[in-house]
C-alpha positions in Angstrom: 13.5 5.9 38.2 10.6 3.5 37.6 8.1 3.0 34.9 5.7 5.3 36.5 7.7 8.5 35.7 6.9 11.5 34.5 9.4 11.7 30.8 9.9 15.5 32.0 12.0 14.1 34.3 13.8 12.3 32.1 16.6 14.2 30.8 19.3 12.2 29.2 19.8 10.0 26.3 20.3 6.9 28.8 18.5 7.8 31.1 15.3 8.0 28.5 16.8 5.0 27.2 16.7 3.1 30.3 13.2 4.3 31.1 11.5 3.4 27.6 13.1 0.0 28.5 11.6 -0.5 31.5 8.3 0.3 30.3 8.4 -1.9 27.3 9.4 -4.5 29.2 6.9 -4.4 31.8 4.1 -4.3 29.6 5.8 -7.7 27.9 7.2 -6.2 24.8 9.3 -8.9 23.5 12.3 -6.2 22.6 11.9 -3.9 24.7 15.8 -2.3 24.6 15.6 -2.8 20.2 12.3 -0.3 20.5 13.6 2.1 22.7 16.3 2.3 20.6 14.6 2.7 17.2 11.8 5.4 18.8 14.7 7.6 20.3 16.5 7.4 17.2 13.5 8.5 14.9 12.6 11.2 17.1 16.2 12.2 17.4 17.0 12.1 13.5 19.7 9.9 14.4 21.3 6.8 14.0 22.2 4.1 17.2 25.7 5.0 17.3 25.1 8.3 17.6 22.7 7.8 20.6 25.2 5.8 22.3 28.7 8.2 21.4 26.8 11.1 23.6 24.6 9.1 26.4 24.4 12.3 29.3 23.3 14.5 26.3 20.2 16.4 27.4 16.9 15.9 25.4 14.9 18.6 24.4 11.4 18.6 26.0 9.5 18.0 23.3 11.2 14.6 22.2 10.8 13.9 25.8 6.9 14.1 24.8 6.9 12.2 22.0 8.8 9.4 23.2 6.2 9.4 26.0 3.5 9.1 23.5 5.4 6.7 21.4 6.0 4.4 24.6 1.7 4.7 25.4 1.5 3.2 22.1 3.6 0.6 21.7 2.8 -1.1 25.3 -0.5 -0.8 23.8 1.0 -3.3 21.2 0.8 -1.2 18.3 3.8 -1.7 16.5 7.1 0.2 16.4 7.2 0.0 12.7 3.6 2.0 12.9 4.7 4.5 15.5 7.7 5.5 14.1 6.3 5.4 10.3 9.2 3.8 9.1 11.5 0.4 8.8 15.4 -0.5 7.8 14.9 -3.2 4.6 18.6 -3.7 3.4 19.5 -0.1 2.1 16.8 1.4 2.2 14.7 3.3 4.9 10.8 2.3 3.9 8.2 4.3 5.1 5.1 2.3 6.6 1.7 3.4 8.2 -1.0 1.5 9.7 -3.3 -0.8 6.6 0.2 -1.5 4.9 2.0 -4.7 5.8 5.3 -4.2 7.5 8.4 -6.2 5.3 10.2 -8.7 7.3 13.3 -9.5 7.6 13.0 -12.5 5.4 11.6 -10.9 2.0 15.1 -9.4 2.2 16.4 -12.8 1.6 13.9 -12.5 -1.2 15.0 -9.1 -2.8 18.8 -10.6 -2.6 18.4 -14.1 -4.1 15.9 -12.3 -6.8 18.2 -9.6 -7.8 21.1 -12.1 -8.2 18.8 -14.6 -10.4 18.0 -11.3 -12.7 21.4 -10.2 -13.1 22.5 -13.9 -14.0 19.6 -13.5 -16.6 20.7 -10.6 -17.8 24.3 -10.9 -18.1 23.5 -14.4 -20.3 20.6 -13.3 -22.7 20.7 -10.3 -25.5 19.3 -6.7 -24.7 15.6 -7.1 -23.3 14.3 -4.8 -25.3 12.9 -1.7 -25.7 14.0 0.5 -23.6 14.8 -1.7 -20.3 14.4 -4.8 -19.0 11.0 -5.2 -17.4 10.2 -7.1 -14.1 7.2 -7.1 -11.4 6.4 -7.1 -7.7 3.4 -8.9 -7.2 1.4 -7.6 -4.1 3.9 -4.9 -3.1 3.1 -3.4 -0.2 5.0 -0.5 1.1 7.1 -1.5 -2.2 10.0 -3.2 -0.2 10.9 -5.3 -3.1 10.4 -3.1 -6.3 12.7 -0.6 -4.8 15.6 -3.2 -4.0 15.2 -4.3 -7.3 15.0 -1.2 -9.6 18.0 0.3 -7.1 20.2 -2.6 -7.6 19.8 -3.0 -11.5 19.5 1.0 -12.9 18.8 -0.8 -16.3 15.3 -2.4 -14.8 11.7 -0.9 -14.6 9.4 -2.7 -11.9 5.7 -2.5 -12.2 4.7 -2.9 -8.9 0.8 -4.4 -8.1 -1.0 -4.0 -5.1 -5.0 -3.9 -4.3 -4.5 -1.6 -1.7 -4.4 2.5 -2.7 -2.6 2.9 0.4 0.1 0.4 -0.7 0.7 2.0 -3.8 0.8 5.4 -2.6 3.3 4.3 0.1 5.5 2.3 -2.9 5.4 5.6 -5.1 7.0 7.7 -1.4 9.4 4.7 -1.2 10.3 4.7 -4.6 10.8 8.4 -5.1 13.1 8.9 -1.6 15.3 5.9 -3.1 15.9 7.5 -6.6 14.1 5.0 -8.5 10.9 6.8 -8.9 10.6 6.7 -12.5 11.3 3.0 -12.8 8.8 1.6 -10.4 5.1 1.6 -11.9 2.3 1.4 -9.7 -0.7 -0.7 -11.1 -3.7 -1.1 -8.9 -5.3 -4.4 -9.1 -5.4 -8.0 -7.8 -2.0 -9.9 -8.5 -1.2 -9.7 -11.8 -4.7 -8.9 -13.1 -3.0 -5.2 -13.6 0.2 -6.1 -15.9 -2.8 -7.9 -18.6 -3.7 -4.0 -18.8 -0.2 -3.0 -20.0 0.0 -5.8 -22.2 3.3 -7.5 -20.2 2.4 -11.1 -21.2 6.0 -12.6 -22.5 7.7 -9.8 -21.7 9.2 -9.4 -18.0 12.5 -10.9 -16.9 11.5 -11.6 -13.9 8.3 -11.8 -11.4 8.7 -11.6 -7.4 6.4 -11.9 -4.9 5.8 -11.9 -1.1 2.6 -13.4 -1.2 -0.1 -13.9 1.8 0.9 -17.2 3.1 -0.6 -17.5 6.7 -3.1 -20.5 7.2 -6.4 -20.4 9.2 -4.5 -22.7 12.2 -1.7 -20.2 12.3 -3.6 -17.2 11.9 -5.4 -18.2 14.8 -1.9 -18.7 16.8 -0.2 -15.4 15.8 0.5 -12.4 18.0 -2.1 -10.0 19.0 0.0 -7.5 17.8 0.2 -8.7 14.0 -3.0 -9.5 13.7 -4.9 -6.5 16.1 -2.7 -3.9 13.8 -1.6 -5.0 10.3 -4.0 -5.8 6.8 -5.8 -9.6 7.1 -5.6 -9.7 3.5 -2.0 -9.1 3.6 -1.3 -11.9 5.5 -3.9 -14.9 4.9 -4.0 -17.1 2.6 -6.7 -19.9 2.8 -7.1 -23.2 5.4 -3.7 -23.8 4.5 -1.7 -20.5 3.3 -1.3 -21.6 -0.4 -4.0 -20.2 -2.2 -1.8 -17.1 -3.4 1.2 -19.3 -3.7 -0.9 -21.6 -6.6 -2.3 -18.5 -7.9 0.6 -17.1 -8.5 2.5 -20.3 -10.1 -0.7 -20.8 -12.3 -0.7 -17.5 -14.0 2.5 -15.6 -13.5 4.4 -17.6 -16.2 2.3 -15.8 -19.0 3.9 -13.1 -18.8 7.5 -14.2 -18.2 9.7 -13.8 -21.1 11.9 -17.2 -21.9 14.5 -17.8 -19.1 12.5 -15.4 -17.1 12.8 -15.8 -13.5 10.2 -15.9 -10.9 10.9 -15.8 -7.3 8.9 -15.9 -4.2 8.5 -15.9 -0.4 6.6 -19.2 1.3 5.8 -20.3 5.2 8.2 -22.3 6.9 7.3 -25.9 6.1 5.3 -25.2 2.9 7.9 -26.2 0.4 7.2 -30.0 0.0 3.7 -28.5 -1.2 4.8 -25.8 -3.3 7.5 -28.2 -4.9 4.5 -30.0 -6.0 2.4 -26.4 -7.5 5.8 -25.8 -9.1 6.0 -29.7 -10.6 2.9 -29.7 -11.7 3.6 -26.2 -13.9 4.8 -27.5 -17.2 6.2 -23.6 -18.2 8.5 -23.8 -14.9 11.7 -25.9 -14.7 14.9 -25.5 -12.8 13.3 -25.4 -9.2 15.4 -23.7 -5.8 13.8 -23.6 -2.3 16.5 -21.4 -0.7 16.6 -21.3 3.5 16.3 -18.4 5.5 18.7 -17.9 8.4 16.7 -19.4 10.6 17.2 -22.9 8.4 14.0 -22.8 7.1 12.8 -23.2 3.8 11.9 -19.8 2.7 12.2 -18.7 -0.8 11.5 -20.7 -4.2 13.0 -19.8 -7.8 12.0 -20.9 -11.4 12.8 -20.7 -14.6 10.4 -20.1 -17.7 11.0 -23.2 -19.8 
């Protein structure tokens, strides 16, 4: 079988498997066997073990097309995320589309370390307030972080910002398929120009953010597929990726509540700066710079003095 056949003829699990593969591959995908995987699966409504516990099961003719399709498009460089409309962040299945940015495997490390410092917070101060503890996700996206958040406290509501209508509406989808659709509030608006609207200042436990935090240099350096297919603004931030980052320091204290937490993503190799935005904030004490599992110095945490 080679990568100029026909999927009609293509009639297994492995054998479409194997084919997908090939394809990919050829065209320089840099996973090509991890894609295959996750297309057949999605167009399956299956899992990966379950592809692999039956591999001589016959496919019906039309996933045979739609993997076809799926394949055109993804040697095209769109990515998988995009074709298959969705994405695996911790427990949760997110739903993503082209114009929303696709959550990496790193702003998990954000949603875990985040959720820990707010439970910590919580456990040691009084009752929050009326009715729940409060918290926001600056710039959400596809809403990644407010669901992780509002699904691993039940006590928490997350207001969840985002410029984008797209974003948002994808967030509210996200939230609602993960049971926390009446805790995560979608406000419209630039960073956290939106919570001034709902009066929030002093009053969230916590503030997390996966900011834009690509420099000019890099941008210039980054795969054609990132930045041919997912939202600029998303991803830049200024000559040097920081202008977010300080935005955020500057302003997001005001509306932390005392002890409250905030918590957010960086570039590798950006903390010595950001240790400096964060020194230079007198509200913010108690500094972490946490490493990813790639050893590098991913996510920062502070404390409202």
């Amino acid at each position: 079988m080679t990568s100029g056949d026909s999927t009609g003829s293509i009639l297994t699990v492995n054998e479409i498997l194997n084919w997908t593969s090939s394809v990919l591959a050829a065209a320089g995908i840099e996973s090509p066997r991890s894609d295959a995987e996750i297309i057949l699966c999605r167009f399956l409504s299956t899992d990966k073990t379950s592809i692999y516990a039956d591999p001589s099961k016959r496919l019906p003719e039309e996933v045979a097309c739609r993997v076809k399709e799926a394949v055109k498009q993804r040697s095209s460089g769109v990515p998988v995320q995009y074709i298959v409309e969705e994405t695996q962040f911790l427990d949760h299945l997110i739903k993503v589309k082209p114009g929303v940015l696709i959550p990496r495997p790193e702003t998990e490390l954000l949603a875990v370390e985040a959720t820990k410092a707010l439970s910590e917070a919580l456990d040691k101060r009084p009752p929050w307030g009326p009715p729940e503890p409060l918290a926001a996700d600056i710039g959400t996206g596809a809403g990644p972080l407010a669901v992780a958040l509002a699904a691993a406290i039940p006590r928490l509501t997350v207001y969840a910002t985002d410029i984008s209508p797209e974003a948002l509406e994808m967030t509210r989808e996200n939230a609602e398929t993960a049971g926390v659709g009446d805790r995560v509030m979608t406000l419209k608006g630039h960073m956290v120009e939106p919570l001034k609207d709902r009066s929030l200042e002093g009053r969230l436990a916590a503030v997390v953010c996966n900011p834009p935090y690509v420099s000019e240099p890099q941008w210039a350096i980054l795969p054609d597929e990132v930045k041919d297919h997912e939202p600029r603004e998303a991803l830049m931030a200024g000559a040097e990726g920081l202008d977010r980052i300080e935005e955020l320091i500057a302003e997001a204290p005001a509306f932390l509540t005392s002890r409250g937490v905030l918590a957010f993503e960086m570039g590798a190799w950006q903390w010595p700066k950001v240790l400096r935005l964060l020194d230079r904030q007198t509200k913010l004490g108690s500094f972490r710079v946490i490493r990813d599992l790639a050893g590098y110095e991913r996510i920062a945490t502070a404390i409202k003095i």
